[in-house]
C-alpha positions as CSV (number, residue, x, y, z in Angstrom):
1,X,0.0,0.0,0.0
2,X,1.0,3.6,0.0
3,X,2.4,5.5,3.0
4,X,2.1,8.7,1.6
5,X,-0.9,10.9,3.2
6,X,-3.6,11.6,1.4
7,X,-5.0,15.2,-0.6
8,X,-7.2,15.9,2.0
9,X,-4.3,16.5,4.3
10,X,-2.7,18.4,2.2
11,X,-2.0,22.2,3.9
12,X,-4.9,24.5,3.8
13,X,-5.0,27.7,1.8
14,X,-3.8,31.0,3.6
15,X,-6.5,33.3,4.6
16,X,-7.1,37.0,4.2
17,X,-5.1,37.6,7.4
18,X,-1.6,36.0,6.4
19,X,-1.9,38.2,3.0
20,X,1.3,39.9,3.0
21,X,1.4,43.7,3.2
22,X,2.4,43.9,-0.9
23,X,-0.9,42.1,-1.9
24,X,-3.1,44.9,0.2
25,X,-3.8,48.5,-1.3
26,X,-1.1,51.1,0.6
27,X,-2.5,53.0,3.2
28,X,-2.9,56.7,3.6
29,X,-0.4,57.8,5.5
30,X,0.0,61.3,4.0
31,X,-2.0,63.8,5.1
32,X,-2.6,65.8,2.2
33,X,-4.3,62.8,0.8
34,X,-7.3,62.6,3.1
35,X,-7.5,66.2,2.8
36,X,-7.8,66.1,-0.6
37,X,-10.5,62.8,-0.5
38,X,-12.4,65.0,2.3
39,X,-12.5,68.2,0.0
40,X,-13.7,65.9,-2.7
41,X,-16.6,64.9,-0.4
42,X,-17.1,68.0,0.2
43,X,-17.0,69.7,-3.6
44,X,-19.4,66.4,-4.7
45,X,-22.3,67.4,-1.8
46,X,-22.3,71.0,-3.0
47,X,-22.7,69.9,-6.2
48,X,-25.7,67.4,-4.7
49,X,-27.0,70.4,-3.1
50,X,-27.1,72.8,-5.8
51,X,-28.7,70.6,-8.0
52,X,-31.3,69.8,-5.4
53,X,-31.8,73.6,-4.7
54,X,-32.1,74.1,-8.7
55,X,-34.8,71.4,-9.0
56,X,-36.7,73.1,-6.1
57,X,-36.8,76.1,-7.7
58,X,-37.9,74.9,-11.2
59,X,-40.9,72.6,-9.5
60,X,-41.9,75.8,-7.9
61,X,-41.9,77.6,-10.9
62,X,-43.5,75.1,-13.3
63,X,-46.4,74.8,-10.5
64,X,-47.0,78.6,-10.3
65,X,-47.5,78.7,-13.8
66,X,-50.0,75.9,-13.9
67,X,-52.2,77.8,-11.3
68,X,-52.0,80.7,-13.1
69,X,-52.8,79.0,-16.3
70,X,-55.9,77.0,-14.6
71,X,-57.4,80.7,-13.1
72,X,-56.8,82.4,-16.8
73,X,-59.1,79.6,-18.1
74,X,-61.7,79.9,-15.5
């Protein structure tokens, strides 16, 4: 017979954990990087805003002319 161990003895696969450090993405370690990721943020939710406050105003607008259409016909 054969002495040699089986495959399902064979050595599990590494885990997530025992990745080395060259596999994982570099972290931030310079400031000006999360400074400029945070100001990102920041310029993309003015932009959100803006375009909300924009919308509001046209809604507004589009429904005041529909009232004043509806009393011109009455």
């Amino acid at each position: 017979m054969n002495d040699e161990p089986g495959s399902s003895s064979a050595d599990p696969p590494q885990d997530a954990a025992n990745a080395t450090t060259s596999d994982a993405e570099p972290a931030l370690t310079d400031d000006r990087e999360a400074n400029g990721t945070r100001t990102q943020i920041e310029k993309a939710a003015r932009k959100k805003l803006d375009f909300l406050d924009h919308m509001i105003s046209n809604i507004d607008n589009v429904i005041f002319a529909e009232i004043a259409a509806v009393y011109y016909m009455e």
